[in-house]
C-alpha positions in Angstrom: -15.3 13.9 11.5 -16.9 10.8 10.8 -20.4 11.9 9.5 -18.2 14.1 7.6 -16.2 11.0 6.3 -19.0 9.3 5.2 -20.9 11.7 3.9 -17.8 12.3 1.0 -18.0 8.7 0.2 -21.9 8.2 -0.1 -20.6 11.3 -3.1 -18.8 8.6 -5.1 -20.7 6.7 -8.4 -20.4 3.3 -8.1 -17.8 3.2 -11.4 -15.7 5.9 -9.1 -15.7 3.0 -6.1 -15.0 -0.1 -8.3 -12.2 2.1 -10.0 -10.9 2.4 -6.7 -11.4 -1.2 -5.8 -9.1 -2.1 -8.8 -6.4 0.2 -7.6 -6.6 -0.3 -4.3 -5.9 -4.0 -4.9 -3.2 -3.7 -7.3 -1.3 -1.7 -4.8 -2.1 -3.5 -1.9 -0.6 -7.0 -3.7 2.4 -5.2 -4.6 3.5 -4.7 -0.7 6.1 -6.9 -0.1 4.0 -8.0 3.3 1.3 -9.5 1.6 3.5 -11.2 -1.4 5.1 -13.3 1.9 2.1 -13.4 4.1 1.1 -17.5 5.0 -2.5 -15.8 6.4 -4.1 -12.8 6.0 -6.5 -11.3 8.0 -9.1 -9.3 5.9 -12.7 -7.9 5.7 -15.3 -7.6 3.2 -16.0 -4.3 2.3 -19.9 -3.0 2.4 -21.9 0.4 1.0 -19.0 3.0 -0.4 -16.2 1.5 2.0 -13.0 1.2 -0.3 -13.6 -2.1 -2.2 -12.1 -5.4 -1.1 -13.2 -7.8 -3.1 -10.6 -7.8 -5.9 -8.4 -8.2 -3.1 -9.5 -10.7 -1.4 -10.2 -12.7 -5.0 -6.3 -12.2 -5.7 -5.1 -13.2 -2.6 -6.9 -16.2 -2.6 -5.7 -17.1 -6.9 -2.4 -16.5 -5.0 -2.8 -19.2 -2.6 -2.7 -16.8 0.2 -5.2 -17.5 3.0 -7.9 -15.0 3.7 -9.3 -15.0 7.2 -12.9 -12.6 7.6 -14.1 -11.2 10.6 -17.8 -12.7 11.7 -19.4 -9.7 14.0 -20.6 -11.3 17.2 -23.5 -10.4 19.3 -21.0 -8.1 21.7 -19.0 -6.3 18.7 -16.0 -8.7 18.8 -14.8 -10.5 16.0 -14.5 -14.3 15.5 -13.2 -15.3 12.2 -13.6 -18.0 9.4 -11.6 -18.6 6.0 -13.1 -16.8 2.7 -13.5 -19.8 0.1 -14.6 -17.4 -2.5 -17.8 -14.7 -3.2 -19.9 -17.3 -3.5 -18.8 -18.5 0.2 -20.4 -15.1 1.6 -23.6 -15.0 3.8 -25.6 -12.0 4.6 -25.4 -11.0 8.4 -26.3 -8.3 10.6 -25.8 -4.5 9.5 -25.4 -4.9 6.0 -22.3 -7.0 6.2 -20.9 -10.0 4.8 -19.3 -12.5 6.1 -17.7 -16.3 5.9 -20.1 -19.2 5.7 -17.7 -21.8 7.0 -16.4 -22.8 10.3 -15.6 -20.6 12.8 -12.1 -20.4 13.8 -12.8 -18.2 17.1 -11.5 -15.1 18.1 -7.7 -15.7 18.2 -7.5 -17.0 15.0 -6.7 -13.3 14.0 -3.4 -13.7 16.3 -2.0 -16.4 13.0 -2.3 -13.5 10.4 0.8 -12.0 9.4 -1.0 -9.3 7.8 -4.3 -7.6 9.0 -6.2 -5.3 7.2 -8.0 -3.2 8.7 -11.0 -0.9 7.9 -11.4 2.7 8.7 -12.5 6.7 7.6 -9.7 8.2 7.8 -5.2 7.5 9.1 -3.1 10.5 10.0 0.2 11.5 9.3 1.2 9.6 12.8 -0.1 6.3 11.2 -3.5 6.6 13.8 -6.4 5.2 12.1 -10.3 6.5 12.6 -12.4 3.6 13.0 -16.5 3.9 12.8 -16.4 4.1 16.5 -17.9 0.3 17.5 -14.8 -1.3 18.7 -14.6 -4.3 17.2 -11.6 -3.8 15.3 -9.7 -1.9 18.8 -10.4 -5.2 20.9 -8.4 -7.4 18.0 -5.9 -4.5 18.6 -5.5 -4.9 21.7 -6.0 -9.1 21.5 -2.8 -8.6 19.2 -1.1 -6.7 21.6 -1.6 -8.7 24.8 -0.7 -11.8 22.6 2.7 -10.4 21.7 2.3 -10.9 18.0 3.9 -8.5 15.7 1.9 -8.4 12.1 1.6 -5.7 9.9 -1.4 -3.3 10.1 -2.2 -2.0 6.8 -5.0 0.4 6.2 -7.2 0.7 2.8 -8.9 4.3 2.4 -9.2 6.5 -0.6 -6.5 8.9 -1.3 -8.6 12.2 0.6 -9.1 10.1 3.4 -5.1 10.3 4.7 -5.5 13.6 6.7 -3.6 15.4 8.9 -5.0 14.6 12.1 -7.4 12.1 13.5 -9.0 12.1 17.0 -6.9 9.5 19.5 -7.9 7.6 22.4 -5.6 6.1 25.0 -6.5 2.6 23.5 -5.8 3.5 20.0 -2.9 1.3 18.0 -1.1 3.2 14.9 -0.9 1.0 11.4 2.2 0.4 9.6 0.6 1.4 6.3 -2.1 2.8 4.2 -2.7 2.0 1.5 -4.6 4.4 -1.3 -5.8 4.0 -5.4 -3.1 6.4 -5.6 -0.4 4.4 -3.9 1.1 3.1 -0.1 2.2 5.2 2.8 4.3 3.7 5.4 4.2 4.7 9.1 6.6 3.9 11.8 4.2 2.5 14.4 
């Protein structure tokens, strides 16, 4: 399923992707979690992964802070703030991330949102990561911590499918969020 995944978006023109980008941001700011949110924890999208950056550039003109993930040498995450594009370093794997101080792994636990990247969220709200676990041990650093914030998705709208492959680890989001508009999940 997810060679499959990826394979449809490697399809897309890079107009189709920024197009989506716009959307997907205009959307997401429109959900009343992120119009309230003191912190937000982010990513910076890479290749044909639905676009983030207009995102993160109008969180950040809404005074909202942005936390990135910074991919350690294990697959966890630490995180730093986003100051701006011009604030992203090239790292590992094709990926961007924060220049500034790390802020260490919990910092995530301070977000009141988290977005979170995937291939694919099924009707059940489970999500289909890219299979390194990074993102399913903040998961489950959320869980253990007892913090509650919302888990929002951002695909393109033929990436919400019926059914995803679970594991016994897996956490459901609250939402997805498409170009075409937001789903919300009971998780």
């Amino acid at each position: 399923m997810r060679r499959q995944l990826l394979a449809a978006r490697t399809l897309l023109t890079s107009e189709d992707a920024q197009t989506a980008a716009t959307a997907l941001a205009r959307r997401a700011m429109d959900l009343p979690e992120l119009a309230s949110a003191g912190t937000v924890a982010a990513y910076v999208s890479v290749g044909r992964e639905p676009g983030t950056r207009p995102l993160l550039d109008a969180l950040r003109a809404h005074g909202v802070p942005v936390l990135l993930p910074v991919l350690l040498p294990d697959n966890d995450l630490d995180w730093a703030a986003y100051d701006g594009a011009d604030s992203l370093r090239r790292a590992g794997r094709g990926l961007l991330e924060p220049g500034g101080t790390r802020l260490g792994e919990r910092a995530v636990l301070d977000a009141e949102v988290v977005l979170l990247p995937g291939l694919a969220v099924d009707g059940r709200g489970m999500r289909l990561g890219r299979g390194g676990g990074s993102y399913d041990r903040v998961l489950a650093r959320i869980e253990r911590s007892g913090a509650h914030p919302a888990l929002v998705v951002l695909l393109y709208d033929d990436e919400v499918v019926a059914r995803v492959p679970e594991e016994p680890h897996d956490h459901p989001v609250h939402a997805v969020v498409t170009p075409a508009g937001v789903r919300r999940f009971t998780a």
